[in-house]
Structure formats: C-alpha cells, structure tokens
N, C-alpha and C positions, 0 to 999 in steps of 0.2 A: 361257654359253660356257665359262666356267673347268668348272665342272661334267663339260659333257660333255670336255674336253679331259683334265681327271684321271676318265675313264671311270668317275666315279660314278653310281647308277642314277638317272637324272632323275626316274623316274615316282614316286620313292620322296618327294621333295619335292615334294608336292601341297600345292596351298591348300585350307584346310580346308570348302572349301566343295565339291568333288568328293568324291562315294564311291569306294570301293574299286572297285564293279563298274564306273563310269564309267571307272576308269583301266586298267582289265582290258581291257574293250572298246576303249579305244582303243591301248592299245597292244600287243596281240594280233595278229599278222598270220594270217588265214584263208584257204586257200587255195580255199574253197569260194565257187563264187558267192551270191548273193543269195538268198532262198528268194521275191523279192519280183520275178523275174526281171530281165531285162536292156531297161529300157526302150524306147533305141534301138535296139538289134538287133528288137525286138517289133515299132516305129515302122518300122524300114526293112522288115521282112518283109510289115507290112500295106500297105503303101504297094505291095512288089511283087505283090500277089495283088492289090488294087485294079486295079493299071494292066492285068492279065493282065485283069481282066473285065470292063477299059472297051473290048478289044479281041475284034470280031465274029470272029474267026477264027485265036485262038490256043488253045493246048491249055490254059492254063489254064482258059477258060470253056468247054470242052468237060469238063473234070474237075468243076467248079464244076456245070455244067448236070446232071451224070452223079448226085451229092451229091446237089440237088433228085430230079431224078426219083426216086432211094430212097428218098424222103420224110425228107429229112434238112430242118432249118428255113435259112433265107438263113444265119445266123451260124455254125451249124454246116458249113454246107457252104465258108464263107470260114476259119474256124478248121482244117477239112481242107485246104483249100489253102495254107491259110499252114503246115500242117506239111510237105504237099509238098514246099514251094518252100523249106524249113528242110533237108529230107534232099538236095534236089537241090543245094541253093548245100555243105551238109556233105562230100556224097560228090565234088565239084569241089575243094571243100580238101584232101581226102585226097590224091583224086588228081596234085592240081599239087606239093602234099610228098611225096608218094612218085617223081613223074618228076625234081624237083628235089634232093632228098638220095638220090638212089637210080641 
C-alpha cells in the first residue's frame, strides 16, 4: 500500500522466487486476444450450430446438409456452420453500432 501510494515500481520488488519473465508476463497488458482462442464464445457458437441441426427445418441444417453433400466429413461441415453463424452474429454487431453511433 505505501509502495504503490509513493508510485514506486511494485514489480520491481519481486520475491526471489519469480523470474524476470514471470513478472514481464504479468504485468504487461496485451491487447491481443489469446492465440488459444476464446473459450466461451467457441462454447456458445457450438451450442448455436447444434440447436440449428436439432431443428428439421431451419437454414442452418440445410447449410450443414449442403457441407455433407460436397463430401465434407459431419465436423467439418459443423466447424463451417459454426463460422457461418460467427460472421452472421459479427455482421448484426456491426450493424446494431453502426444504427447506434451513427
């Protein structure tokens, strides 16, 4: 507390048991996401291309079905759905900040 109050560098008083790149890495702010992607957003996209081809008569499983027929394998054809439905939910963000700030 006194430390950071006289705005000395905190990271600079590491216990000797952290390296240098431990203290790098944490206290670096990166603006780039993960190279390991984004879990939940992965979880809620699979989740939406699932529920599209639990249903007979959505466009999802008509895309999905479209995938098979060009002899694409079941995972390939849900990995192209899940980017579908990645560009369709993208280009509704754009477009709701663009009607919004605009």
């Amino acid at each position: 507390m006194i430390l950071a109050r006289a705005s000395l560098d905190v990271p600079a008083f590491k216990p000797p048991s952290t390296t240098a790149r431990e203290t790098h890495l944490r206290t670096v702010f990166t603006p780039y996401p993960s190279c390991f992607g984004n879990h939940k957003l992965n979880h809620a996209l699979h989740m939406a291309a699932i529920c599209q081809l639990r249903q007979p008569h959505c466009d999802g499983r008509a895309y999905f079905e479209r995938r098979v027929a060009e002899g694409k394998t079941n995972k390939e054809a849900i990995r192209a759905l899940k980017r579908q439905t990645s560009n369709t939910v993208y280009r509704h963000l754009v477009t709701d900040a663009a009607s919004t700030h605009g």
